[in-house]
Backbone as XML, in Angstrom:
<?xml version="1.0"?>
<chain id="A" units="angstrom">
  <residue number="1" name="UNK">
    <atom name="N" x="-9.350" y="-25.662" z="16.268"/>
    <atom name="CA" x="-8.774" y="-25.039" z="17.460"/>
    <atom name="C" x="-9.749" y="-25.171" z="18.615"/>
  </residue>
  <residue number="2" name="UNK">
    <atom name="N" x="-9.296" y="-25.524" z="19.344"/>
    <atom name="CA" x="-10.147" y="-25.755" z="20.924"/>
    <atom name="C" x="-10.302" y="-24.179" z="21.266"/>
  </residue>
  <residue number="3" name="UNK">
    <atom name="N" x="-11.214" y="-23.837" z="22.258"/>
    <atom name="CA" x="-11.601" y="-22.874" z="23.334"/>
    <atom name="C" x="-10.727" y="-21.963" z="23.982"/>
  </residue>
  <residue number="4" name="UNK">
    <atom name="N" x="-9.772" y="-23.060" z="24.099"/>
    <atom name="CA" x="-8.904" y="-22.422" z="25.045"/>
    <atom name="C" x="-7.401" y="-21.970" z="24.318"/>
  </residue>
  <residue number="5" name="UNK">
    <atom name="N" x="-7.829" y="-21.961" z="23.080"/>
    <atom name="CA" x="-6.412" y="-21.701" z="22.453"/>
    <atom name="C" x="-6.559" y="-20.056" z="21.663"/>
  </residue>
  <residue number="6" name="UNK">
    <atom name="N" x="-4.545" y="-19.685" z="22.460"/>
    <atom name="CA" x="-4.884" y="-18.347" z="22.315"/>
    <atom name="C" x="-4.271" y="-18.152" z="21.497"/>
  </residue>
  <residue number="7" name="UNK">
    <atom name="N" x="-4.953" y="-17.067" z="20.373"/>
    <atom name="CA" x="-3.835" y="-16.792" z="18.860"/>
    <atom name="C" x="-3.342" y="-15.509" z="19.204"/>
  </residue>
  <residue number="8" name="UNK">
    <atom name="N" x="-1.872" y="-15.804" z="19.434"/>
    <atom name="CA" x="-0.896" y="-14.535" z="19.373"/>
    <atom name="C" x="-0.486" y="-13.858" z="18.192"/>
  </residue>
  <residue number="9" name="UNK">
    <atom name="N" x="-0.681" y="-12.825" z="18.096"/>
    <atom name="CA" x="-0.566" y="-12.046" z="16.475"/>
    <atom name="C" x="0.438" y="-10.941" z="17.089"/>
  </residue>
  <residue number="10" name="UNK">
    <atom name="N" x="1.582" y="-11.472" z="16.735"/>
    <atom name="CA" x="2.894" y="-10.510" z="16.470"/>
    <atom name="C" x="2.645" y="-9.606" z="15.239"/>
  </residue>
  <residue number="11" name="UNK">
    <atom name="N" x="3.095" y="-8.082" z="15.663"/>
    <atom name="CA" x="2.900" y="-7.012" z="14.985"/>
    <atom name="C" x="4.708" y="-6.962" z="14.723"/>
  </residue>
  <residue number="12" name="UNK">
    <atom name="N" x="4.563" y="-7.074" z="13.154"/>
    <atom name="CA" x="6.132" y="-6.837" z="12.859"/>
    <atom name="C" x="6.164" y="-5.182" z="12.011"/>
  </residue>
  <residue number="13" name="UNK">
    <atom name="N" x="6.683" y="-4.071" z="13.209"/>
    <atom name="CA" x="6.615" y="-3.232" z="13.052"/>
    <atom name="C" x="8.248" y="-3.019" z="11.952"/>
  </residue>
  <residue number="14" name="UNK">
    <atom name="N" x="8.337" y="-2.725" z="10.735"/>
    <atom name="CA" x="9.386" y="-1.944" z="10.072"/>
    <atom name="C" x="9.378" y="-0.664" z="10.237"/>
  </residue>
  <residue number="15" name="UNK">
    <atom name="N" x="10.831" y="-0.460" z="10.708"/>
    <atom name="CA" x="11.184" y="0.843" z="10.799"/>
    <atom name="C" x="11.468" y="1.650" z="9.396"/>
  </residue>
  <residue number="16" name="UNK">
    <atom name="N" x="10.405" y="1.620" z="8.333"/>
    <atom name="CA" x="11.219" y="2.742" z="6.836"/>
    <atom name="C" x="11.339" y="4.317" z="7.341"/>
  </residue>
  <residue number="17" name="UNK">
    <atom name="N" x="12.257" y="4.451" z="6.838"/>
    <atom name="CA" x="12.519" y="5.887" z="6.415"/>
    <atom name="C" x="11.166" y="6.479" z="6.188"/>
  </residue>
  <residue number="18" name="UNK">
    <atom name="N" x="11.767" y="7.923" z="6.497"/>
    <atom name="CA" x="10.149" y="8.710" z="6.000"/>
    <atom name="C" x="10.666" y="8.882" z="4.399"/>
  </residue>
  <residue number="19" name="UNK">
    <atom name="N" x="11.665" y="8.827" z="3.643"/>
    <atom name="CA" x="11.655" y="8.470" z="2.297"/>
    <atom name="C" x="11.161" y="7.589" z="1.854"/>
  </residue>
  <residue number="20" name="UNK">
    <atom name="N" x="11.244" y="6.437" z="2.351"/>
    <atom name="CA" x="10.185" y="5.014" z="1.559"/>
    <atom name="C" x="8.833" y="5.255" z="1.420"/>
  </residue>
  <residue number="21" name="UNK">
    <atom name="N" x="8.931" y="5.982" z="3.132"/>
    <atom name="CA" x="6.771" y="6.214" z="3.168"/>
    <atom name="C" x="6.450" y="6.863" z="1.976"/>
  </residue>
  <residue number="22" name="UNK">
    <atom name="N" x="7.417" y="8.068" z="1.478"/>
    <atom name="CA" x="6.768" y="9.209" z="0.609"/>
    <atom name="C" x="6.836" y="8.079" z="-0.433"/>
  </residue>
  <residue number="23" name="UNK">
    <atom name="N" x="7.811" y="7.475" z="-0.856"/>
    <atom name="CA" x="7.898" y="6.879" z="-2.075"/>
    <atom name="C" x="6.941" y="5.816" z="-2.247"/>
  </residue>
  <residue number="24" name="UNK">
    <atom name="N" x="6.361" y="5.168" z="-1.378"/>
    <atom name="CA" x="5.541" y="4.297" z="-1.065"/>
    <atom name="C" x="3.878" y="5.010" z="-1.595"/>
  </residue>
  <residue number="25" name="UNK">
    <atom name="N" x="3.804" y="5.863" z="-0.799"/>
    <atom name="CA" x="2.392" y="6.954" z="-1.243"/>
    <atom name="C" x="2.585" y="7.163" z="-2.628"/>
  </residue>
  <residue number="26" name="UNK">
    <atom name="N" x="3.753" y="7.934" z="-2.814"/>
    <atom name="CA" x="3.682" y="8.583" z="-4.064"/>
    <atom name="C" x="3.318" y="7.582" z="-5.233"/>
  </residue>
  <residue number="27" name="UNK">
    <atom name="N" x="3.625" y="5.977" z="-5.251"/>
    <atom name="CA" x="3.634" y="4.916" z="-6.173"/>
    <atom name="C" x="2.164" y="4.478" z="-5.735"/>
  </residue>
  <residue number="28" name="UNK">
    <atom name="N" x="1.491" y="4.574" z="-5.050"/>
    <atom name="CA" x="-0.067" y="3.929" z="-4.505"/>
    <atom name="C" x="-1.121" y="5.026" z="-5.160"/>
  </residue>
  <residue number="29" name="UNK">
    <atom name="N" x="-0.562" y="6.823" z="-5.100"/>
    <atom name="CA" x="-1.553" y="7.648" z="-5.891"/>
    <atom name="C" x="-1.211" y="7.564" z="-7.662"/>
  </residue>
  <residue number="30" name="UNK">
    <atom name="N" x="0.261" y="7.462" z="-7.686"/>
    <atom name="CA" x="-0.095" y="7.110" z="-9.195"/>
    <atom name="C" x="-0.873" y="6.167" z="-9.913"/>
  </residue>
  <residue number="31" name="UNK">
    <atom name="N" x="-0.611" y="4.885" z="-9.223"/>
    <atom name="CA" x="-1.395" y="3.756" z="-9.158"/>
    <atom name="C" x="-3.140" y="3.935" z="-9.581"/>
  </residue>
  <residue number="32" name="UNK">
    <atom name="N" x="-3.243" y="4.188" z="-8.726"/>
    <atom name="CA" x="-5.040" y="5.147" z="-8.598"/>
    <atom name="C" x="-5.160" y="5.801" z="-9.533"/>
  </residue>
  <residue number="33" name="UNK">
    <atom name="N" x="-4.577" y="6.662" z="-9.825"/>
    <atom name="CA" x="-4.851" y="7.993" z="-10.641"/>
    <atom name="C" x="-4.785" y="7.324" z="-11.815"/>
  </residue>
  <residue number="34" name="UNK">
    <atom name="N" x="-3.730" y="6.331" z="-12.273"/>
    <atom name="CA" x="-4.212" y="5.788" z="-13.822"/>
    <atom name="C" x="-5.236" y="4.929" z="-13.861"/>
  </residue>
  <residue number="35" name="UNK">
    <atom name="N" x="-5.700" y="4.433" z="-12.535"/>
    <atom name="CA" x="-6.938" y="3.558" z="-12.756"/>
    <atom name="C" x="-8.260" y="4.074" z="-13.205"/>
  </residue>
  <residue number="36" name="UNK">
    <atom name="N" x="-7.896" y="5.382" z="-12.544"/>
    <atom name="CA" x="-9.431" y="6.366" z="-12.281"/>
    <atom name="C" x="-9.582" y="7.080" z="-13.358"/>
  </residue>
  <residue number="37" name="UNK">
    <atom name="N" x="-8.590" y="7.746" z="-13.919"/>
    <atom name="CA" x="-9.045" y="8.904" z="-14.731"/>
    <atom name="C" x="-7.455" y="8.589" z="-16.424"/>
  </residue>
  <residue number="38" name="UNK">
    <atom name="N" x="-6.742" y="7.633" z="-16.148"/>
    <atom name="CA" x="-5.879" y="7.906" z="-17.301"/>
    <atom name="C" x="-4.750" y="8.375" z="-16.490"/>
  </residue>
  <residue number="39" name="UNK">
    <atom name="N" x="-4.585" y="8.946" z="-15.481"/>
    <atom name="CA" x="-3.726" y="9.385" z="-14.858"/>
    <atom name="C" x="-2.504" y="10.728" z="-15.344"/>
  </residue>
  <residue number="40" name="UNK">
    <atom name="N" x="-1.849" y="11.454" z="-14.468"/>
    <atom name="CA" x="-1.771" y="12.968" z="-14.810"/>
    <atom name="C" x="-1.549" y="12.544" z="-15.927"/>
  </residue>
  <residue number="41" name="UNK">
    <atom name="N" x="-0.478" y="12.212" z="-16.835"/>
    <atom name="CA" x="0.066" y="11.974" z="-17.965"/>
    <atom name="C" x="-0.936" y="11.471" z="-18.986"/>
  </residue>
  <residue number="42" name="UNK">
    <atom name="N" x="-2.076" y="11.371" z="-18.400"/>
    <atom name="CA" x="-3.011" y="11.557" z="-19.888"/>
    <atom name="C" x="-3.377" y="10.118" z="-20.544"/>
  </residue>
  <residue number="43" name="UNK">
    <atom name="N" x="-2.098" y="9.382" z="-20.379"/>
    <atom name="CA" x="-2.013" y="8.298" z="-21.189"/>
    <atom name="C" x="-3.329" y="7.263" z="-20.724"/>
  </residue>
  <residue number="44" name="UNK">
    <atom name="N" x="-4.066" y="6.786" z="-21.927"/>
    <atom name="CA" x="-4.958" y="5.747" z="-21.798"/>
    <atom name="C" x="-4.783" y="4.327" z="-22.690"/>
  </residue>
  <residue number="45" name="UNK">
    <atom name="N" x="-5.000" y="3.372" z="-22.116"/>
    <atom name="CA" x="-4.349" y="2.354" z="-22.497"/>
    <atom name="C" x="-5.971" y="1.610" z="-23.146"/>
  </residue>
  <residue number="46" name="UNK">
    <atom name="N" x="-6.106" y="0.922" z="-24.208"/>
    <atom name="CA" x="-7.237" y="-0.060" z="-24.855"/>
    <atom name="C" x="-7.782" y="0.615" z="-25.474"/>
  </residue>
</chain>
């Protein structure tokens, strides 16, 4: 890319529901939580 070339970065904003967000969070801390500790449910895997 030359000097003079300008990179335009379009922000593609989605409109979700504030239901997806929660559902979205809620699937990212479970996520975590079985990584970290076994997660609420205890279950450990190996």
């Amino acid at each position: 890319m030359s000097e003079t070339t300008t990179v335009r970065r379009v922000r593609h904003v989605a409109r979700t529901g504030d239901a997806d967000r929660k559902n979205a969070a809620a699937a990212l801390q479970r996520a975590l939580d079985r990584r970290d500790n076994g997660g609420a449910t205890g279950h450990v895997t190996g």
